[in-house]
Structure formats: C-alpha cells, structure tokens
C-alpha positions as CSV (number, residue, x, y, z in Angstrom):
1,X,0.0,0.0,0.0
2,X,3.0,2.4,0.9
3,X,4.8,1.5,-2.0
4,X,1.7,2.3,-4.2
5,X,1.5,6.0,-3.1
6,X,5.1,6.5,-3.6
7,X,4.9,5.9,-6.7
8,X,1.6,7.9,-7.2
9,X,3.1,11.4,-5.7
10,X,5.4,12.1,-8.7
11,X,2.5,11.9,-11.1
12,X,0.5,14.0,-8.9
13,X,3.2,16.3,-9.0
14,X,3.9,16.4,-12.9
15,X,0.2,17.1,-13.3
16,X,0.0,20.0,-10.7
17,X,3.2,22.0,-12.1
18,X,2.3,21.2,-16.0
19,X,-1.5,22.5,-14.8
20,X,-1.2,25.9,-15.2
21,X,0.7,25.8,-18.7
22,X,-2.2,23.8,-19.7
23,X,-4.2,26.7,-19.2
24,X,-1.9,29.0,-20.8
25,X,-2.5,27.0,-23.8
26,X,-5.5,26.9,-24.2
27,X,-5.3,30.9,-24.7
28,X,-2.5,31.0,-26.9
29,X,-3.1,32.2,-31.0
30,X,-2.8,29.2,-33.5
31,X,0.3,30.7,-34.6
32,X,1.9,30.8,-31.0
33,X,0.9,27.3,-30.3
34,X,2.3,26.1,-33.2
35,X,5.5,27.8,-32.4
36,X,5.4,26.0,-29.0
37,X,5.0,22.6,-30.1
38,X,7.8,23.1,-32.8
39,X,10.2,24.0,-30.3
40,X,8.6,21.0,-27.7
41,X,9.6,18.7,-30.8
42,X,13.0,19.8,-31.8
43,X,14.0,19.5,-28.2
44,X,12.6,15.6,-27.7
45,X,14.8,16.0,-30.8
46,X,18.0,17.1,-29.5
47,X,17.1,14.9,-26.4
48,X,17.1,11.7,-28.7
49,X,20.1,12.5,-30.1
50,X,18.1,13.1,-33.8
51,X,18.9,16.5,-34.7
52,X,17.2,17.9,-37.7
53,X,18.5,21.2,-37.5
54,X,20.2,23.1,-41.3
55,X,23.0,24.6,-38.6
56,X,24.6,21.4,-38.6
C-alpha cells in the first residue's frame, strides 16, 4: 500500500506543475501554439540524439 503511493506522488506532482501551462494553452493564437509545439519537438529532438537542425 505504501509502495503504491510513492509511486503515485510524482505523477501528482507532474500534473499539478504542468496545470497551469495547460491553461496558458488553451489561450495561446494558432500561430503561437504552433510555435510551442515546434520547439517542444526539436527539443525531444535534441534529447534523442536526432537533430534535424540546417545549422549542422
């Protein structure tokens, strides 16, 4: 039973702090979210290892 809510806290967590970006979101202009997301990809990108980047 402990072991379950240990492992329960850091999702709680990830959804409390992401929450108000979330928000944000929602309230951003198609242009600015796309801009977002664009740079939320190249960096799982860069994290991979799988740069795309033309500065290469």
């Amino acid at each position: 039973m402990a072991l379950a809510s240990v492992r329960v806290i850091p999702v709680l967590l990830v959804v409390v702090f992401l929450l108000p970006a979330l928000v944000t979101c929602a309230f951003l202009s198609e242009q600015r979210r796309r801009f977002v997301l664009d740079m939320v990809d190249r960096l799982i990108e860069w994290t991979h290892g799988r740069s795309t980047s033309v500065h290469e």
